[in-house]
C-alpha positions in Angstrom: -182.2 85.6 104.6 -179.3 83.8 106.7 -176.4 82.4 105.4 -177.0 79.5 107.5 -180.0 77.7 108.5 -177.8 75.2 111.0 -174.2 75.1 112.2 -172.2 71.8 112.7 -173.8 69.6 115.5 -177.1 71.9 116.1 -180.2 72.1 114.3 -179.9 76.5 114.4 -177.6 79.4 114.1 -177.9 80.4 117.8 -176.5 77.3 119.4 -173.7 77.4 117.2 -173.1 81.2 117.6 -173.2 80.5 122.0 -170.8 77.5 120.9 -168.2 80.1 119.0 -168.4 82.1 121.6 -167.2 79.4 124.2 -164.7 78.3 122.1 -163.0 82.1 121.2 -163.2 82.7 124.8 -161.2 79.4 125.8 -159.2 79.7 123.0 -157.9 83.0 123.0 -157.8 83.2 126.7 -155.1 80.8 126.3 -153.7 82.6 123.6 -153.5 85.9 125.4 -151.7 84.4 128.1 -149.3 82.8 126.0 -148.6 86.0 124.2 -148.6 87.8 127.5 -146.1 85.8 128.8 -143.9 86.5 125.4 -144.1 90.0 125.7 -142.4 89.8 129.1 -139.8 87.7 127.6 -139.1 90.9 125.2 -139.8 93.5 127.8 -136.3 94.9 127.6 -137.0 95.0 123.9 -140.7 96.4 124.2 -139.2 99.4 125.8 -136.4 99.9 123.5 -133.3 99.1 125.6 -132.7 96.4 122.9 -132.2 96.6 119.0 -134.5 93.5 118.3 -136.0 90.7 120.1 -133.9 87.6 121.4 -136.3 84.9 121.2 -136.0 81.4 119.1 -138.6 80.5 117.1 -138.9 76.8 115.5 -140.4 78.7 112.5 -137.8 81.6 111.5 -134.5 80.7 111.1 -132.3 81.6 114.4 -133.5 84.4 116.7 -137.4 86.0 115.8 -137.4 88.6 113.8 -138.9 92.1 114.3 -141.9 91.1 111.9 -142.8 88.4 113.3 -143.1 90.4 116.5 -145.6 92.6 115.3 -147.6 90.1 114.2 -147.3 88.9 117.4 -148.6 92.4 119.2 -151.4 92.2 116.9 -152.6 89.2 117.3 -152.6 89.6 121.0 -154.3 92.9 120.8 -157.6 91.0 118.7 -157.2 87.9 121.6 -157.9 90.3 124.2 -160.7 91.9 122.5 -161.9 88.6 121.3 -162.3 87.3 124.8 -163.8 90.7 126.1 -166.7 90.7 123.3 -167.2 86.9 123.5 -168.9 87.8 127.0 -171.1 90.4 125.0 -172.0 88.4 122.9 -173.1 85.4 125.0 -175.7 88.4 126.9 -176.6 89.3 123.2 -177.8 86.4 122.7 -179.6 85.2 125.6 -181.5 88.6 125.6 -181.9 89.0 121.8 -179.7 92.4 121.4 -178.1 92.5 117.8 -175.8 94.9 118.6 -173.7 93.5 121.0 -172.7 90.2 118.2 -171.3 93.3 116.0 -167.9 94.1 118.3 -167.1 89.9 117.8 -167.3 90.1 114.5 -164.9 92.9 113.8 -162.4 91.6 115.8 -162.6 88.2 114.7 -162.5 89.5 110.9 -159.5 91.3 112.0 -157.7 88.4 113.8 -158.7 86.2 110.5 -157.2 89.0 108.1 -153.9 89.5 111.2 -153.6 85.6 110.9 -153.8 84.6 106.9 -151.2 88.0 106.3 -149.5 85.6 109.4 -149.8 82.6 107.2 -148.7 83.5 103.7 -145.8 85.6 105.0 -143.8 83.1 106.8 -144.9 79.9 104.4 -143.8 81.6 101.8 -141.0 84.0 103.2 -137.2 83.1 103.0 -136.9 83.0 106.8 -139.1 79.9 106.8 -137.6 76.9 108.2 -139.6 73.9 107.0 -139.1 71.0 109.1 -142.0 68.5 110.0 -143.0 70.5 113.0 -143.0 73.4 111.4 -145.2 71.5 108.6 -147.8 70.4 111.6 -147.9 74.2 113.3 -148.8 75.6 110.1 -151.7 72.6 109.3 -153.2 73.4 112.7 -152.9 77.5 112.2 -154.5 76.9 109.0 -157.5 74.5 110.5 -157.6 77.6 113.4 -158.4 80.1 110.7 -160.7 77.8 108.6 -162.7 77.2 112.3 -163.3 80.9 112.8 -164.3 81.8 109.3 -167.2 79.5 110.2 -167.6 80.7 113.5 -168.0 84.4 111.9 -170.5 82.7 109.2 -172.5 81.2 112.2 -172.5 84.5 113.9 -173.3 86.3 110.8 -176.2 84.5 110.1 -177.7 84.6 113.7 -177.1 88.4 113.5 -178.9 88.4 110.4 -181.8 86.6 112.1 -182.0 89.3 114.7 -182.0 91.8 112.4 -184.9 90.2 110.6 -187.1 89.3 113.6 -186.5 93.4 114.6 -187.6 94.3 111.1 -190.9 92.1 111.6 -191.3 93.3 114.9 -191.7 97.0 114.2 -193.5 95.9 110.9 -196.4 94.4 113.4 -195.9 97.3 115.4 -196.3 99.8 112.8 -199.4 97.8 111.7 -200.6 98.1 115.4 -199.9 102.0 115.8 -201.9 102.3 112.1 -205.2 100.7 113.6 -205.3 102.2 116.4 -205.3 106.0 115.4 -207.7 107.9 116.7 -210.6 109.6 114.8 -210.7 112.9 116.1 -214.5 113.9 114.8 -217.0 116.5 116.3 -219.3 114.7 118.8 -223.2 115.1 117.5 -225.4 116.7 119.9 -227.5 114.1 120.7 -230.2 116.5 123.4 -233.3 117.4 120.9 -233.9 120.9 120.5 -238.0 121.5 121.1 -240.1 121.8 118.1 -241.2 125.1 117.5 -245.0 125.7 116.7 -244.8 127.5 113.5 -248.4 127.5 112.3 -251.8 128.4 114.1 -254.7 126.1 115.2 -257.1 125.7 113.6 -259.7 124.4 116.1 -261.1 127.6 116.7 -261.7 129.0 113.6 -264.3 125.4 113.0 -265.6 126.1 116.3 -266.6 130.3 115.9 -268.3 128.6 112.5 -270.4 126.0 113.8 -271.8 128.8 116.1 
């Protein structure tokens, strides 16, 4: 059974899964370019020609530090993905394929996981520098995450369905094959064989006595 019956503004699982899929492709197309564009900021420091990176961040104190970075890397690696299986699983779900929903949600597990580990490190690190806009960054990354747990519910559940109209399909089809086997039994031979005379007439033995 699904987890969900419905999701948010539609009446069933698959609207709301071809929804979440719009939305992570918009959204972390915007977010790889974003990150893209850092990385080139810190190319000198990408290919080690500097010690650490040199760019401010409003939520570290001073310059950003090397963890930070790496969180950075990896949430740009699960954007990419993100946006590359989001086109999957729009054709998995106009043509029904279960299969292709699976590669969006691993990597949107993963950028969840990449982005709470995020969360909880700098809000409760010492190099946190909590200011008001700091405050409102860290309310809209934690309404981000909350959004994509329930886009993975939605997309869970419509896998789910899939799975279960694929298990009733080959039920019926099974059921089909079952009904339809063949009875391989030895055809009768239907031509009469001729009867064979097997006692004597007896016509004329009454006629040699009347004479």
């Amino acid at each position: 059974m699904a987890i969900l019956e419905s999701c948010c503004f539609w009446n069933n699982v698959w609207r709301g899964s071809l929804a979440s899929a719009i939305y992570t492709m918009v959204y972390f197309s915007i977010s790889s370019l974003v990150l893209l564009a850092f990385i080139g900021d810190e190319w000198e420091y990408v290919m080690g020609e500097q010690d650490r990176p040199r760019s401010e961040t409003m939520i570290e104190k001073g310059i950003i530090g090397k963890l930070q970075f790496r969180f950075n890397i990896a949430v740009l690696i699960c954007s990419v993905g993100l946006v590359i299986s989001s086109a999957f699983m729009i054709c998995g779900l106009i043509k029904e394929i279960s299969n292709l929903l699976i590669p969006w949600m691993i990597l949107m597990a993963t950028n969840i996981v990449t982005e709470l580990a995020y969360f909880f490190n700098f809000a409760f690190g010492e190099r946190a520098n909590f200011e008001p806009i700091v405050a409102f960054i860290f309310t809209m990354d934690f309404f981000i995450i909350s959004l994509n747990v329930y886009c993975l519910i939605c997309v869970a559940s419509q896998y789910q369905v899939f799975k279960e109209c694929e298990r009733l399909d080959n039920r019926e089809s099974i059921s089909n094959e079952d009904l339809h086997v063949p009875i391989n039994m030895p055809i009768a031979n239907l031509t009469a064989a001729p009867l064979k005379r097997t006692h004597k007439s007896i016509f004329p033995t009454i006629i040699e006595e009347v004479a």
